[in-house]
C-alpha positions in Angstrom: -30.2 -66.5 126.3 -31.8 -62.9 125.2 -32.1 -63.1 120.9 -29.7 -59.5 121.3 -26.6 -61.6 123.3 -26.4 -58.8 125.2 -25.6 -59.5 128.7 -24.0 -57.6 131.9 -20.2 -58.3 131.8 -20.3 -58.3 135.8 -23.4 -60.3 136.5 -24.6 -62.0 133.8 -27.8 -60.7 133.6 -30.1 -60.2 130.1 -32.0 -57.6 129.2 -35.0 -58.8 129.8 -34.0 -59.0 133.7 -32.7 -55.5 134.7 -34.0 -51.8 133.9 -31.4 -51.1 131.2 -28.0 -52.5 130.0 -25.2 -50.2 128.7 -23.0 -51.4 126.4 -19.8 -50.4 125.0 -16.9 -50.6 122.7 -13.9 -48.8 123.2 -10.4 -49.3 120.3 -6.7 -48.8 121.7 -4.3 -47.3 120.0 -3.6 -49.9 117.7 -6.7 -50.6 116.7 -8.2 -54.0 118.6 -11.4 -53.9 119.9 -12.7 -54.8 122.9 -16.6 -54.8 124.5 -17.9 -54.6 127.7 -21.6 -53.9 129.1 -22.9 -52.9 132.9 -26.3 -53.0 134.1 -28.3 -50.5 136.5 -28.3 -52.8 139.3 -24.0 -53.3 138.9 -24.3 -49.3 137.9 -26.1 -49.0 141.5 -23.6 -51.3 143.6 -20.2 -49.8 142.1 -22.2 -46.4 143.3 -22.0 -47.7 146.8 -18.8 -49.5 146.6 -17.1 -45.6 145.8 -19.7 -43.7 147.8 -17.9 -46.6 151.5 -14.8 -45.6 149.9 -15.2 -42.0 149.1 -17.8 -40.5 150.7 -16.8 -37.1 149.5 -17.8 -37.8 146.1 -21.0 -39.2 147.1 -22.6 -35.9 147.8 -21.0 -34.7 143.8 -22.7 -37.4 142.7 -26.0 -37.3 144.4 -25.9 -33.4 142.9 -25.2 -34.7 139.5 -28.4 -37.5 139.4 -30.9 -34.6 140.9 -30.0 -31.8 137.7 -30.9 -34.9 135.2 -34.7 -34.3 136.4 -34.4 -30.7 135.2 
């Protein structure tokens, strides 16, 4: 296991596998914590997953990733 413990929530992956590996921590209301992380490759299949589902907001999205170049 990576030294960080830092592993994709939906595949299991490390760091030291995948291009990068978000991670997260989000409180509710009354204040428990919970974490969660995704990596690029699960970033990249969820993109498909919506873009078979929705292909109208594949097109918004394929705008949004080419103005991050600029």
């Amino acid at each position: 296991m990576t030294t960080s413990g830092l592993i994709c929530s939906f595949c299991g992956k490390e760091p030291e596998e995948v291009v990068l590996i978000v991670n997260a921590v989000s409180v509710s209301a009354k204040g428990q914590q919970t974490a969660g992380a995704i990596c690029n490759e699960c970033v990249e299949l969820c993109v498909q997953l919506i873009g078979l589902q929705k292909p109208e907001w594949l097109e918004r999205h394929r705008q949004f990733v080419a103005t991050l170049g600029k």
